[in-house]
N, CA, C and O atoms as a GROMACS GRO file, in nm:
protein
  520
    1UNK      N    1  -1.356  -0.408  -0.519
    1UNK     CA    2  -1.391  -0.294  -0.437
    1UNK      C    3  -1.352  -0.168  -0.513
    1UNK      O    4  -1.234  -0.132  -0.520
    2UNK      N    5  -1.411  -0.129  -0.546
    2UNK     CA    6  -1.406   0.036  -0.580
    2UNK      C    7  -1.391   0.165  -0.520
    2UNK      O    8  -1.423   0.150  -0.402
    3UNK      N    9  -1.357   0.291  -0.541
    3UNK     CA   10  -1.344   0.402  -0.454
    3UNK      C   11  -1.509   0.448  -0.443
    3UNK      O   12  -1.606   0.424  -0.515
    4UNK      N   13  -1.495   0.505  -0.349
    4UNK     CA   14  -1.587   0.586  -0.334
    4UNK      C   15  -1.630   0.742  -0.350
    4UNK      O   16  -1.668   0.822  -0.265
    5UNK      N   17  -1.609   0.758  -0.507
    5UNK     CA   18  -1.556   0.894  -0.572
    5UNK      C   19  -1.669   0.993  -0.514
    5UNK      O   20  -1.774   0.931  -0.501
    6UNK      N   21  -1.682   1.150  -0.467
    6UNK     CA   22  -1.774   1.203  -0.461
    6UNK      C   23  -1.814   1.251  -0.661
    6UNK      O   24  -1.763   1.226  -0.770
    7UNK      N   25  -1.934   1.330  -0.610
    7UNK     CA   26  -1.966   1.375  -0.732
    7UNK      C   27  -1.836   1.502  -0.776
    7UNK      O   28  -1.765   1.494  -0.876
    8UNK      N   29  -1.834   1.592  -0.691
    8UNK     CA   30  -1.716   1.702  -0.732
    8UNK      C   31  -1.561   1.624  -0.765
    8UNK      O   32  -1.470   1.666  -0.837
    9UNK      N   33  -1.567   1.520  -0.698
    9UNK     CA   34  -1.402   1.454  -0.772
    9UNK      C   35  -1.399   1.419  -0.903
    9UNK      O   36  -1.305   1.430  -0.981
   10UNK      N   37  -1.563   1.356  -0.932
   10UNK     CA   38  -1.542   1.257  -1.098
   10UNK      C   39  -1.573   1.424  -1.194
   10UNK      O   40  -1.581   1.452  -1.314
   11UNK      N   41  -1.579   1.463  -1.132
   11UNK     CA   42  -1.685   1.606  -1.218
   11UNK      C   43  -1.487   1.703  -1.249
   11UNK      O   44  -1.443   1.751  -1.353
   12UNK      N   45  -1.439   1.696  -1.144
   12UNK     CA   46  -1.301   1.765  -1.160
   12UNK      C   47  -1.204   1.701  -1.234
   12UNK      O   48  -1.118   1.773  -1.286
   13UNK      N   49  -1.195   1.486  -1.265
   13UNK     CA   50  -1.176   1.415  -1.357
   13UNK      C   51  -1.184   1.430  -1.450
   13UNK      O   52  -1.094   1.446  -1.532
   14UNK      N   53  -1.364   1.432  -1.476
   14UNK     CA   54  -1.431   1.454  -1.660
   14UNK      C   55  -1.377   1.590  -1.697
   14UNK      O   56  -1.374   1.606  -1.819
   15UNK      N   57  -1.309   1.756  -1.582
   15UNK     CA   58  -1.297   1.844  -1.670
   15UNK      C   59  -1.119   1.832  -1.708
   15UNK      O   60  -1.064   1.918  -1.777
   16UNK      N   61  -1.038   1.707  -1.647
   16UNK     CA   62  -0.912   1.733  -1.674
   16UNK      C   63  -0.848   1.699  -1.532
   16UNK      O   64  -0.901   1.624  -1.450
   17UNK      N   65  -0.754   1.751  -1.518
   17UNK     CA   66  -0.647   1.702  -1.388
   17UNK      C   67  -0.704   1.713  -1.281
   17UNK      O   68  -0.790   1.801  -1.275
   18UNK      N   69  -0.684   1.646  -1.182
   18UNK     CA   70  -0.744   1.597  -1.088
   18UNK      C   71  -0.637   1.616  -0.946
   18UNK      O   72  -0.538   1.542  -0.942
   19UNK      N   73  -0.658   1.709  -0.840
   19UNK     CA   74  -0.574   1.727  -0.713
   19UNK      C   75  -0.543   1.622  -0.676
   19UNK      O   76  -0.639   1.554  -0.640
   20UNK      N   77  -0.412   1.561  -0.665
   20UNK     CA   78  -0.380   1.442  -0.588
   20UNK      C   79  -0.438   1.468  -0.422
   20UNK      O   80  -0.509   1.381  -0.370
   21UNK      N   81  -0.410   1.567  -0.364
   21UNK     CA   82  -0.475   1.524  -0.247
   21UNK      C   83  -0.624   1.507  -0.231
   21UNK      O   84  -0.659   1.412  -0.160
   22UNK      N   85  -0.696   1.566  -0.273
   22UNK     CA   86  -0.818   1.515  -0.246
   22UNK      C   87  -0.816   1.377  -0.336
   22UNK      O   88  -0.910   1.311  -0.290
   23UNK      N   89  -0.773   1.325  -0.410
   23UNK     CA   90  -0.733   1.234  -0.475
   23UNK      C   91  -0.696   1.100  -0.328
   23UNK      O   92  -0.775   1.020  -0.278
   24UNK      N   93  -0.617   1.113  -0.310
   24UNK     CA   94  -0.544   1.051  -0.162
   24UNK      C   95  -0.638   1.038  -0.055
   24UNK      O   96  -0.653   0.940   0.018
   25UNK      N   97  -0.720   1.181  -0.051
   25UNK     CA   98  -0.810   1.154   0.101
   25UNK      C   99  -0.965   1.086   0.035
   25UNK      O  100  -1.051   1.051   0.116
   26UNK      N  101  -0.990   1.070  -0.122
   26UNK     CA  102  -1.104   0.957  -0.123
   26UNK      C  103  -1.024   0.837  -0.138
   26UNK      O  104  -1.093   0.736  -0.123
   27UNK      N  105  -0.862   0.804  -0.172
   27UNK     CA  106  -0.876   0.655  -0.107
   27UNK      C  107  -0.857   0.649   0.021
   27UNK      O  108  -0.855   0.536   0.069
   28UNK      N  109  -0.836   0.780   0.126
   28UNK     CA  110  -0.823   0.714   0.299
   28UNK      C  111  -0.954   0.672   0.317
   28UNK      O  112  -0.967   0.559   0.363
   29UNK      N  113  -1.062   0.740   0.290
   29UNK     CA  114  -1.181   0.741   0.298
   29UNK      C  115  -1.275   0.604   0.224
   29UNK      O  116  -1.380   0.566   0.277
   30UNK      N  117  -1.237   0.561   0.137
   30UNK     CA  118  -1.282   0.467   0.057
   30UNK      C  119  -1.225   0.328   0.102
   30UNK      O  120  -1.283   0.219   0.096
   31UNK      N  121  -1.088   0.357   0.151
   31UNK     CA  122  -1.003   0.228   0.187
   31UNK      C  123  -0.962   0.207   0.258
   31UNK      O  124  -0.850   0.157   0.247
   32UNK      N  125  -1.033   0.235   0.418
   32UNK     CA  126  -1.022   0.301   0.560
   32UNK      C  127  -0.900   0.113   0.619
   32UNK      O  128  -0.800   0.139   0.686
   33UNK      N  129  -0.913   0.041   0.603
   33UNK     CA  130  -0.786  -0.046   0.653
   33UNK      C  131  -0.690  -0.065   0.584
   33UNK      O  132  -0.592  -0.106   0.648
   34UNK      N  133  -0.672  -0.049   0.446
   34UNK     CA  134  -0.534  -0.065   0.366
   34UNK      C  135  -0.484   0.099   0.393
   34UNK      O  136  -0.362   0.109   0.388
   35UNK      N  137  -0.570   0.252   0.427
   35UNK     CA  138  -0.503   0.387   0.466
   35UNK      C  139  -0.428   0.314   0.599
   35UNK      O  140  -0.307   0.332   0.606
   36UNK      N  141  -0.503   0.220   0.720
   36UNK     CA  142  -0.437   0.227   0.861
   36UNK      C  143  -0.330   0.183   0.827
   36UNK      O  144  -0.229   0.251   0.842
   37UNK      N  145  -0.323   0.027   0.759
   37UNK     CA  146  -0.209  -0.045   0.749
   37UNK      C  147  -0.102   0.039   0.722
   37UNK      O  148  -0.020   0.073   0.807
   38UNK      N  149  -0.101   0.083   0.575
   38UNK     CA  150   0.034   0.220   0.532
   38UNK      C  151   0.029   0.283   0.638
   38UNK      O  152   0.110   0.235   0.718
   39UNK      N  153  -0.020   0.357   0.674
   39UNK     CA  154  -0.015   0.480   0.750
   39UNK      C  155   0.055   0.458   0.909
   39UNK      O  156   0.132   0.542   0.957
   40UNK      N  157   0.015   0.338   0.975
   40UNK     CA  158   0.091   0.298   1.102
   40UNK      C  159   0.231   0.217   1.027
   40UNK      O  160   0.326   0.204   1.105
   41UNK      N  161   0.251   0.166   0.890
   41UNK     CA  162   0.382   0.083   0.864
   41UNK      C  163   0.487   0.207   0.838
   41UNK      O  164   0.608   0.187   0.847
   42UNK      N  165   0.430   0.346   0.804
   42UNK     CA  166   0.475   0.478   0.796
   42UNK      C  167   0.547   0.503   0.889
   42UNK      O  168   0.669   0.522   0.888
   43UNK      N  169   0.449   0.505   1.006
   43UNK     CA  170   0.496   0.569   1.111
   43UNK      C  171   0.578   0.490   1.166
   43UNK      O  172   0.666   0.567   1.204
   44UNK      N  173   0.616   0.361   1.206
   44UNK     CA  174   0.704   0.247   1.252
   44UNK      C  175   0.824   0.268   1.208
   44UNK      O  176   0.927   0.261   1.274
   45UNK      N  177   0.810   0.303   1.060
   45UNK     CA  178   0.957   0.305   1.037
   45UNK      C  179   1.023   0.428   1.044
   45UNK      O  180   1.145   0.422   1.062
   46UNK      N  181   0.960   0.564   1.030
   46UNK     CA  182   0.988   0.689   1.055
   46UNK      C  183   1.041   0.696   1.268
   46UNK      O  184   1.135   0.756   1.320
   47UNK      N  185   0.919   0.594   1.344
   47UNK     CA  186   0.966   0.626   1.479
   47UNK      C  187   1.121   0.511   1.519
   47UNK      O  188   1.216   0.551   1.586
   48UNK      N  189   1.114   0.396   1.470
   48UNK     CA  190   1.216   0.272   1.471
   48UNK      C  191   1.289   0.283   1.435
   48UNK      O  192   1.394   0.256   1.492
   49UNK      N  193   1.280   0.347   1.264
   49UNK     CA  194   1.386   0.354   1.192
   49UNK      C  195   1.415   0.235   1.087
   49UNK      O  196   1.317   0.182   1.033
   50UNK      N  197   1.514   0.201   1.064
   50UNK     CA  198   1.561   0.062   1.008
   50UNK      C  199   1.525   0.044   0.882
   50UNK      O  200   1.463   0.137   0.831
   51UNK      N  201   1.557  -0.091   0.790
   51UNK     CA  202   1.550  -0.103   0.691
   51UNK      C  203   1.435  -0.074   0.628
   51UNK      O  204   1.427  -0.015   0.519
   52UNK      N  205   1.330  -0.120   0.705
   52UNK     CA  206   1.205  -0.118   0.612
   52UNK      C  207   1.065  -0.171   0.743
   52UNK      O  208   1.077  -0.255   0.832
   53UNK      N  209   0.962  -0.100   0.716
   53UNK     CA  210   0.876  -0.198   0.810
   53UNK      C  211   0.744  -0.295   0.716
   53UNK      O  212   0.697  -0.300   0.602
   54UNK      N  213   0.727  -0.362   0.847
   54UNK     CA  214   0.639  -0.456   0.737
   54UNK      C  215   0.470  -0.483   0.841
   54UNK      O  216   0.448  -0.448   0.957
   55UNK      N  217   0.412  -0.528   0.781
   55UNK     CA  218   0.296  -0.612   0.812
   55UNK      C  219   0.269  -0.781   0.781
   55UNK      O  220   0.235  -0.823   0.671
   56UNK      N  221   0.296  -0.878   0.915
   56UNK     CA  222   0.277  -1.005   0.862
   56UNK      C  223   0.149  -1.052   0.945
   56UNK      O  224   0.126  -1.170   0.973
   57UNK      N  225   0.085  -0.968   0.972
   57UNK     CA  226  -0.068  -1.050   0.994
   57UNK      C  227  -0.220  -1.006   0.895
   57UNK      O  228  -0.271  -0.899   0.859
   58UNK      N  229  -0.249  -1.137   0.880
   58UNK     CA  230  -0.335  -1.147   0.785
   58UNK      C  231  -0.445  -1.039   0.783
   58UNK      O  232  -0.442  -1.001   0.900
   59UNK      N  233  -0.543  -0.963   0.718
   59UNK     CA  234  -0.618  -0.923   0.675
   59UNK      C  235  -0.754  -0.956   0.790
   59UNK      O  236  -0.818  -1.054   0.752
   60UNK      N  237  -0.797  -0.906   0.895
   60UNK     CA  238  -0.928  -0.939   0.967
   60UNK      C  239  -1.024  -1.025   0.879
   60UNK      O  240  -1.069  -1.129   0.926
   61UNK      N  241  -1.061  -0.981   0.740
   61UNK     CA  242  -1.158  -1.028   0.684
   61UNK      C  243  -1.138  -1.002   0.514
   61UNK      O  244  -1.040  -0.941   0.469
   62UNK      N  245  -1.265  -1.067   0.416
   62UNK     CA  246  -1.259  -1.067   0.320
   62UNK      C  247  -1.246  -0.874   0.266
   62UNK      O  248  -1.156  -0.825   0.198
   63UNK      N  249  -1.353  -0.808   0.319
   63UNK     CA  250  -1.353  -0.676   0.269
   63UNK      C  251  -1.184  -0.621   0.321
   63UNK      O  252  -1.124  -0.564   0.230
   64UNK      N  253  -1.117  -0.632   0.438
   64UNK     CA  254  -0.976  -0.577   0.444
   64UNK      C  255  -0.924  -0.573   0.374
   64UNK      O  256  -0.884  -0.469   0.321
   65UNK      N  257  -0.889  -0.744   0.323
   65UNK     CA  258  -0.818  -0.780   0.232
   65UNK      C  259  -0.857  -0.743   0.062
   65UNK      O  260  -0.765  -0.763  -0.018
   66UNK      N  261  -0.981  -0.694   0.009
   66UNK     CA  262  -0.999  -0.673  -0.096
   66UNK      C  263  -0.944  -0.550  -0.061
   66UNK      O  264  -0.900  -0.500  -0.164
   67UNK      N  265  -0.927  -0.479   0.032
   67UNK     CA  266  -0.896  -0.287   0.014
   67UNK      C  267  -0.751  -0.305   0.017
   67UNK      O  268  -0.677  -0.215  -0.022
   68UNK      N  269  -0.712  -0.404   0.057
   68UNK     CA  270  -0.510  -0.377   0.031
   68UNK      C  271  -0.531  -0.414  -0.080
   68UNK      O  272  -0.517  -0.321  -0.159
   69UNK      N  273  -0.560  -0.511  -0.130
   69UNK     CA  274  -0.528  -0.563  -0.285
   69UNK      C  275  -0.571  -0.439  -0.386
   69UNK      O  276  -0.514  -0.405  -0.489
   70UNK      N  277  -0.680  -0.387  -0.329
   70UNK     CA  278  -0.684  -0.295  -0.447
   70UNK      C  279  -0.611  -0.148  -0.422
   70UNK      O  280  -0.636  -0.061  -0.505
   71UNK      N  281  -0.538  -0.121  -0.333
   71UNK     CA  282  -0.465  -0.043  -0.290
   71UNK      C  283  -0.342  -0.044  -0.344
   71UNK      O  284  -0.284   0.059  -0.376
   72UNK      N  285  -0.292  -0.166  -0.357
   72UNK     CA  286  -0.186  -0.198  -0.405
   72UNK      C  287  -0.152  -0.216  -0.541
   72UNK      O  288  -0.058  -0.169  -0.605
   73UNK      N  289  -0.270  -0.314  -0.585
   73UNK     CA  290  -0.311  -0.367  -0.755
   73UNK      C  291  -0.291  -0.196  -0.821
   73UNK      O  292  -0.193  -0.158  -0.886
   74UNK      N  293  -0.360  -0.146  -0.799
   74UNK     CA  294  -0.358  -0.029  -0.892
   74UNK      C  295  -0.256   0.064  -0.865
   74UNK      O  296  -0.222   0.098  -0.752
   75UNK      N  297  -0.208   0.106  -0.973
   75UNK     CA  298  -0.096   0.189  -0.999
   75UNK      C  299  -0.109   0.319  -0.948
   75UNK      O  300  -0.023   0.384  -0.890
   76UNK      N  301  -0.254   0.359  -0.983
   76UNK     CA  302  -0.262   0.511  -0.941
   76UNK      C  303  -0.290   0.560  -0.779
   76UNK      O  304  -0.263   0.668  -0.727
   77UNK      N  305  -0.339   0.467  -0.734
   77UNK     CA  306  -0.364   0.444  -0.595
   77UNK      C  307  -0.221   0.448  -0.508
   77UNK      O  308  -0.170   0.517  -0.420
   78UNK      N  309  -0.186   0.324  -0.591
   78UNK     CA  310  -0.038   0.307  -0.519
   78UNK      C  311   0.109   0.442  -0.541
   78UNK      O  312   0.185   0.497  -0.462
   79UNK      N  313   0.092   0.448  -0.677
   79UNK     CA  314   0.162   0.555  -0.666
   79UNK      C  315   0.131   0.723  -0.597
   79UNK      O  316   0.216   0.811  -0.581
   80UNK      N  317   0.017   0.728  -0.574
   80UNK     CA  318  -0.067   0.828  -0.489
   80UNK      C  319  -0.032   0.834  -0.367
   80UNK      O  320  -0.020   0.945  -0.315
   81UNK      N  321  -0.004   0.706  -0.288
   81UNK     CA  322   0.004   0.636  -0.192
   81UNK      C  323   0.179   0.679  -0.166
   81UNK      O  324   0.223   0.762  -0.085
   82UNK      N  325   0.227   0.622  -0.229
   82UNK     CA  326   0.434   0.663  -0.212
   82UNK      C  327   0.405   0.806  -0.188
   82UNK      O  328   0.411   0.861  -0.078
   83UNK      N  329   0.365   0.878  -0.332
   83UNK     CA  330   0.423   0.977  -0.323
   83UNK      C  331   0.368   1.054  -0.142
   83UNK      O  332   0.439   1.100  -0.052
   84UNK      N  333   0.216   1.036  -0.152
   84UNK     CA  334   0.208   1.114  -0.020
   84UNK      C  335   0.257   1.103   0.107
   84UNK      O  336   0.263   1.198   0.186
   85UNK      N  337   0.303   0.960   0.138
   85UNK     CA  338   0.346   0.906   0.246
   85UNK      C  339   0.565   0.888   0.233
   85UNK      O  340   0.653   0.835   0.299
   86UNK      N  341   0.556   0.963   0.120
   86UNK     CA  342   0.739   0.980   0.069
   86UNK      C  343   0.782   0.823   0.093
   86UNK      O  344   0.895   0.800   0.138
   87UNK      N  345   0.726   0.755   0.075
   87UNK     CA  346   0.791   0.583   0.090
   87UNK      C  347   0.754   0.516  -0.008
   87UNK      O  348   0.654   0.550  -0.072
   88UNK      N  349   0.846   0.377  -0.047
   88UNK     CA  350   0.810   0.293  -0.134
   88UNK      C  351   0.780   0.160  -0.120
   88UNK      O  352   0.858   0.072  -0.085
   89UNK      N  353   0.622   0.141  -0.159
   89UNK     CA  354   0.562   0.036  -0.095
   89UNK      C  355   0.589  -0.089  -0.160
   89UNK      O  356   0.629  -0.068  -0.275
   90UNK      N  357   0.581  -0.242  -0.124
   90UNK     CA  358   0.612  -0.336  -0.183
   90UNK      C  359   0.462  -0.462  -0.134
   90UNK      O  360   0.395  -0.441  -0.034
   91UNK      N  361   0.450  -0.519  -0.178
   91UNK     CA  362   0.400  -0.641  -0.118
   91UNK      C  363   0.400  -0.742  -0.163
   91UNK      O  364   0.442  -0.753  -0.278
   92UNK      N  365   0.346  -0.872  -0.081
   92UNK     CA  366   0.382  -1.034  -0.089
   92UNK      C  367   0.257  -1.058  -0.035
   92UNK      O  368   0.188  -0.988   0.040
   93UNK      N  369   0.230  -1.199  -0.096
   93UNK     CA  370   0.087  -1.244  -0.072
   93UNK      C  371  -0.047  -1.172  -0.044
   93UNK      O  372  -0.070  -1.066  -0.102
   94UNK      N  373  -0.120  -1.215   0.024
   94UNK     CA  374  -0.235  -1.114   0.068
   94UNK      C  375  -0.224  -1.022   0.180
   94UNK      O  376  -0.315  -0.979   0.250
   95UNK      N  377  -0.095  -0.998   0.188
   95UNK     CA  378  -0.116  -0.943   0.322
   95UNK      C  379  -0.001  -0.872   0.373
   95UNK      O  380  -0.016  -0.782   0.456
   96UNK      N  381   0.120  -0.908   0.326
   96UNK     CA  382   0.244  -0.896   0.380
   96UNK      C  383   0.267  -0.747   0.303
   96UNK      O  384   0.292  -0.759   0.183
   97UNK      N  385   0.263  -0.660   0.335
   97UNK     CA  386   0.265  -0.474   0.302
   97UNK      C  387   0.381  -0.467   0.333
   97UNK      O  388   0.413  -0.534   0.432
   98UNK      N  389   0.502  -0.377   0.256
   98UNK     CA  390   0.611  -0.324   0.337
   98UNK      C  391   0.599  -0.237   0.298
   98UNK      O  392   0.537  -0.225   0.192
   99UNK      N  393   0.671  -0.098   0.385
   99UNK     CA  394   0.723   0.058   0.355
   99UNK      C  395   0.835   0.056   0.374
   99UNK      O  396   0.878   0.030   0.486
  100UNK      N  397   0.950   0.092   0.227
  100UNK     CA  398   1.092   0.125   0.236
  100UNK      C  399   1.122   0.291   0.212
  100UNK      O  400   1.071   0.343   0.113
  101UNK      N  401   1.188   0.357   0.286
  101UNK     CA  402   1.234   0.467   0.268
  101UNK      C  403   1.266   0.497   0.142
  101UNK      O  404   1.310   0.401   0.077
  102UNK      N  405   1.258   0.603   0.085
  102UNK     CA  406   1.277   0.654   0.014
  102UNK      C  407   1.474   0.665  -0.068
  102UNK      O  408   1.516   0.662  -0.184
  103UNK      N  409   1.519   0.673   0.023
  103UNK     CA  410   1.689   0.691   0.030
  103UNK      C  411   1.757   0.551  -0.032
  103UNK      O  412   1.714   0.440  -0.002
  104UNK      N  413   1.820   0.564  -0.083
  104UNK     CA  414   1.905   0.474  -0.210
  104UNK      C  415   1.932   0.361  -0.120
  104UNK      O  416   1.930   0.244  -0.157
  105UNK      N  417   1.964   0.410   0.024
  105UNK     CA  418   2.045   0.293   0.085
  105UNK      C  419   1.935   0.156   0.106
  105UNK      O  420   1.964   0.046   0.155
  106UNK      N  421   1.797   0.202   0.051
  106UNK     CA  422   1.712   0.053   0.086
  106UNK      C  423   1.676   0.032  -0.006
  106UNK      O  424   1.560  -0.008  -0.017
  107UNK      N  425   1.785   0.057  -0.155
  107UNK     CA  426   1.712  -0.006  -0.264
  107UNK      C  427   1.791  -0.185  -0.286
  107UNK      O  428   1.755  -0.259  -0.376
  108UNK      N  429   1.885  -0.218  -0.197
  108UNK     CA  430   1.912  -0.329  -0.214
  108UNK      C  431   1.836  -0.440  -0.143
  108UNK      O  432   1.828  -0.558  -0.177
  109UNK      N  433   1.764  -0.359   0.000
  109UNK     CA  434   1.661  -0.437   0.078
  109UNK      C  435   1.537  -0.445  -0.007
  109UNK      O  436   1.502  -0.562  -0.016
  110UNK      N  437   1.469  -0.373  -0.063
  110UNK     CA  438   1.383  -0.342  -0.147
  110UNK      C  439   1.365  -0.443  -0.260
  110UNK      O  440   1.261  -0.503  -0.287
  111UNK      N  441   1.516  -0.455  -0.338
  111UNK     CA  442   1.536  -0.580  -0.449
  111UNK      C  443   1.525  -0.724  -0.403
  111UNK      O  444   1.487  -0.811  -0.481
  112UNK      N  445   1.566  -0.757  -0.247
  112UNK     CA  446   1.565  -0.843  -0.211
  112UNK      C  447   1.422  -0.916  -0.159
  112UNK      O  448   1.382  -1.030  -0.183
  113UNK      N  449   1.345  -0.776  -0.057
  113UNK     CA  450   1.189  -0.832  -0.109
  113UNK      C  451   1.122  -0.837  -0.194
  113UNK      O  452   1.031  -0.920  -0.197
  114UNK      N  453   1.146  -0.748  -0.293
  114UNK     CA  454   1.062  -0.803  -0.399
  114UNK      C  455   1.105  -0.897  -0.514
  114UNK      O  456   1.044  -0.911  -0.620
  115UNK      N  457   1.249  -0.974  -0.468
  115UNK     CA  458   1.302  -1.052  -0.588
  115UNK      C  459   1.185  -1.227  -0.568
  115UNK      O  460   1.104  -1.254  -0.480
  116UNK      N  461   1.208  -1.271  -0.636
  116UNK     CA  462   1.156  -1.395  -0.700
  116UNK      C  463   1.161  -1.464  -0.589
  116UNK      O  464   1.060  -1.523  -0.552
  117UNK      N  465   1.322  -1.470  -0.487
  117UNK     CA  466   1.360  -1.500  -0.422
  117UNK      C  467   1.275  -1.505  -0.283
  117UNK      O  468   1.213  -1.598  -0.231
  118UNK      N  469   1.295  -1.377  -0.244
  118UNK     CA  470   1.199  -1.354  -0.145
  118UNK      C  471   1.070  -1.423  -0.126
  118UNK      O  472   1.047  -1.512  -0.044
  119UNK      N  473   0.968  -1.360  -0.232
  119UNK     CA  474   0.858  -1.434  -0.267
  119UNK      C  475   0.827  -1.557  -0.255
  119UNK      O  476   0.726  -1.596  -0.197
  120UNK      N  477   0.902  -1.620  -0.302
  120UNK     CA  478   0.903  -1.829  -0.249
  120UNK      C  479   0.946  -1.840  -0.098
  120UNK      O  480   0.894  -1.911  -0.012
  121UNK      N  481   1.035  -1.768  -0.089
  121UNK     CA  482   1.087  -1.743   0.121
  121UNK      C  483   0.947  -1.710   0.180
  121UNK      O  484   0.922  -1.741   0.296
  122UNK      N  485   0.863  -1.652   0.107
  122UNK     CA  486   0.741  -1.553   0.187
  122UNK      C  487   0.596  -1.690   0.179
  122UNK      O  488   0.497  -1.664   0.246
  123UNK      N  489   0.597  -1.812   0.106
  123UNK     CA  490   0.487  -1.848   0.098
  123UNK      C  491   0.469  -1.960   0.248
  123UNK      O  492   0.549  -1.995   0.335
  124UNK      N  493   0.354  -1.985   0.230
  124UNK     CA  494   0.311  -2.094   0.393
  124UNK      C  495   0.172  -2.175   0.296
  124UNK      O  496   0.099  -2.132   0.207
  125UNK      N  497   0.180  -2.279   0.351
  125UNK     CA  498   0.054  -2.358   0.354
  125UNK      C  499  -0.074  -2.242   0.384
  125UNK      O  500  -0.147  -2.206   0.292
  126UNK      N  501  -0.083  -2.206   0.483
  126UNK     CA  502  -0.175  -2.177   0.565
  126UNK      C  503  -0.214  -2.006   0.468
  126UNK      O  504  -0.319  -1.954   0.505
  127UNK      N  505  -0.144  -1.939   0.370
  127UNK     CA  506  -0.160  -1.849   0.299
  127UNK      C  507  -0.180  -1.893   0.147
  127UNK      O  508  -0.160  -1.814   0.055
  128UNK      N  509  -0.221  -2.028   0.126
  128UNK     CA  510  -0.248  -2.039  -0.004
  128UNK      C  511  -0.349  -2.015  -0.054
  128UNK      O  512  -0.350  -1.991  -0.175
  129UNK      N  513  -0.495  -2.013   0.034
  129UNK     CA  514  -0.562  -1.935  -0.062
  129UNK      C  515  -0.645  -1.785   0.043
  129UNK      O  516  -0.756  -1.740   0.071
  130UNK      N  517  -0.548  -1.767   0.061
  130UNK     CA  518  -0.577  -1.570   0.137
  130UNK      C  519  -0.616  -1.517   0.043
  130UNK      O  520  -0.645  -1.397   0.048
   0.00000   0.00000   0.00000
């Protein structure tokens, strides 16, 4: 799945630096269920609070799930993604999204989902081929 660049974004690309926000609003626009997912796991943990929030239900369908993966897969997306939403995103399998705060105190929760560890804790039969 690809973005859905307008002509004035690739045209502001080919002349050099490129506005992260309009940058950000063609992937809300391009990647309208991996923007909801972040964007409500945002708000959960900003209204709840706590270590970190997550997403453990699967993807509605094949196109969902290609827009997190490529939301995530790519660096520039993803780092587009932290910076605008001030959180640091993690994920597991096809589906499992987390948002950790920004603040030092969830970089040990943070190590722990994304250690090796976690990851084997995180697999199921029923997610082997999501």
């Amino acid at each position: 799945m690809s973005l859905d660049v307008s002509p004035a974004l690739l045209e502001q690309a080919e002349r050099g630096e490129v506005d992260e926000a309009e940058f950000v609003d063609c992937v809300r626009t391009s990647l309208p269920y991996a923007w909801e997912m972040i964007s409500s796991l945002v708000a959960r943990l900003r209204i709840d609070g706590g270590e970190f929030a997550d997403n453990q239900t699967p993807p509605p369908d094949e196109q969902a799930r290609g827009q997190l993966l490529r939301a995530l897969a790519s660096d520039a997306i993803r780092g587009a993604l932290e910076r605008h939403f001030a959180v640091r995103l993690a994920f597991q399998n096809c589906h499992r999204v987390a948002v950790f705060p920004l603040a030092a105190e969830a970089d040990e929760r943070l190590a722990r989902f994304t250690s090796v560890r976690g990851q084997l804790l995180n697999q199921s039969p029923e997610l082997r081929d999501c």
